[in-house]
N, C-alpha and C positions, 0 to 999 in steps of 0.2 A: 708492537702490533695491537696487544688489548689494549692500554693507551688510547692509541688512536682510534678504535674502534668504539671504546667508551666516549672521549670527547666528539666524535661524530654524533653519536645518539645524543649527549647531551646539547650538543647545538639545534639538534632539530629538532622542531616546534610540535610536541606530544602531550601537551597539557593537557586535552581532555576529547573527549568522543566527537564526534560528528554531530551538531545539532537538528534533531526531525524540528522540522517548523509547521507543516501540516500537510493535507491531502490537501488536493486541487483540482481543478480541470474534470471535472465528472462530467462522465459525457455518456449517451448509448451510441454504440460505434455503428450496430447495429441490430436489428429486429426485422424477425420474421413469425414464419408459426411455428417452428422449431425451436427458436435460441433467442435470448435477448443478450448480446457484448457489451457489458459495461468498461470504461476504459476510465482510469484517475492517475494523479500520480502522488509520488510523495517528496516532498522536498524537505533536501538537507543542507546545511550550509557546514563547510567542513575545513575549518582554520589550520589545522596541521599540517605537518610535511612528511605525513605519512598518510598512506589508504584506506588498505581493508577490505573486509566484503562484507555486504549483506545480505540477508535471507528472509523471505517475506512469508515461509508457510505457514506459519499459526497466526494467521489473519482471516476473520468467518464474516462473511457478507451477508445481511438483514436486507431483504425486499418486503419492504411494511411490515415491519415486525416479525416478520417468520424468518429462521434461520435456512440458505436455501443451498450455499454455497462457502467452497475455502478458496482463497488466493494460493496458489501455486506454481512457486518460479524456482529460474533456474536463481545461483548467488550473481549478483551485481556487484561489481569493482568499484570500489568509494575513488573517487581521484584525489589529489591533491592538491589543499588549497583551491576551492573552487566552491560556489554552491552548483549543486547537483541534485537533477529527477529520479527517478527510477518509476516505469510505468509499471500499474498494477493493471491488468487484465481478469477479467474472468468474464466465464460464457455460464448463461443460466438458462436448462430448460424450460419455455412456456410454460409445459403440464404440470410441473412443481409449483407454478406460483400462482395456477387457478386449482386450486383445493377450498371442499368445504369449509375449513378453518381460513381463510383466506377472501371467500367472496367477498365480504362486504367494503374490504378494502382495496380491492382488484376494481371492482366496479366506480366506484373512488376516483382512481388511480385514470380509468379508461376516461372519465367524463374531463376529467383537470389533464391529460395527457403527460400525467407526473407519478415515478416514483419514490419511493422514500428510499434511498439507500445508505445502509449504516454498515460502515467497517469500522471490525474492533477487533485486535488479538494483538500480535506485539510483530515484531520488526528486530531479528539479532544482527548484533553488531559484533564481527569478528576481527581481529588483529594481532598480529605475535603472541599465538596462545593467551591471550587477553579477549574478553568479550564480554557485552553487556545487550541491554534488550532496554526498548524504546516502545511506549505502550499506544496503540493508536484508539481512538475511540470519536469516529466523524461521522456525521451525520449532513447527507445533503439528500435536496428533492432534483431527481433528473428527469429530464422533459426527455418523452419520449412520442414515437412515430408509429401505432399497429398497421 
């Protein structure tokens, strides 16, 4: 039975982690005078024949250089053999991103109907008590609608 349990794992294709290729698709889902929804995702391409999960909370989101917000999700199931998204969401108070430290690029921002949005913190990667961490660091300008 370990035999066969051994040459099973040894046939399947576990060479190495799931590759992050980058964030994508930045978009505002939505805006109001409350919240502004930013929505990206992050793509992985995943050669194994085995899963996983990931977990995206130590990821902190920059609206023009001021830190405003963290990415907070539930874990995502890696599939196998496949490339694969996983959507990153966060909701950002209006009144946080019009602060004195903040005006002169708010007003920026309103006339070019763009903001700067930079996520950076990392991305774990879990599987049979095995896990590693994939470091994000992207920067896009998203057209937005007040």
């Amino acid at each position: 039975m370990f035999s066969l349990t051994f040459t099973l794992l040894l046939n399947c294709s576990f060479t190495k982690k799931p590759e992050f290729v980058r964030l994508e698709n930045f978009k505002v889902i939505d805006s109001n005078s409350k919240n502004i929804t930013i929505r990206t995702e992050a793509l992985f391409l995943n050669k194994n024949d085995v899963g996983g999960t990931l977990k995206t909370d130590d990821l902190k989101v920059y609206i023009n250089d001021l830190e405003l917000a963290s990415v907070i999700s539930d874990e995502f199931d890696v599939p196998k053999r496949e490339n694969f998204t996983i959507p990153l969401t966060v909701k950002i108070a209006t009144d946080s991103i019009m602060t004195d430290e903040n005006l002169g690029s708010l007003l920026g921002s309103l006339l070019f109907q763009k903001l700067k949005v930079h996520i950076k913190g990392e991305i774990k990667y879990k599987i049979l008590g095995y896990s590693s961490i994939y470091s994000v660091d992207e920067i896009q300008d998203v057209k937005i609608k007040f």
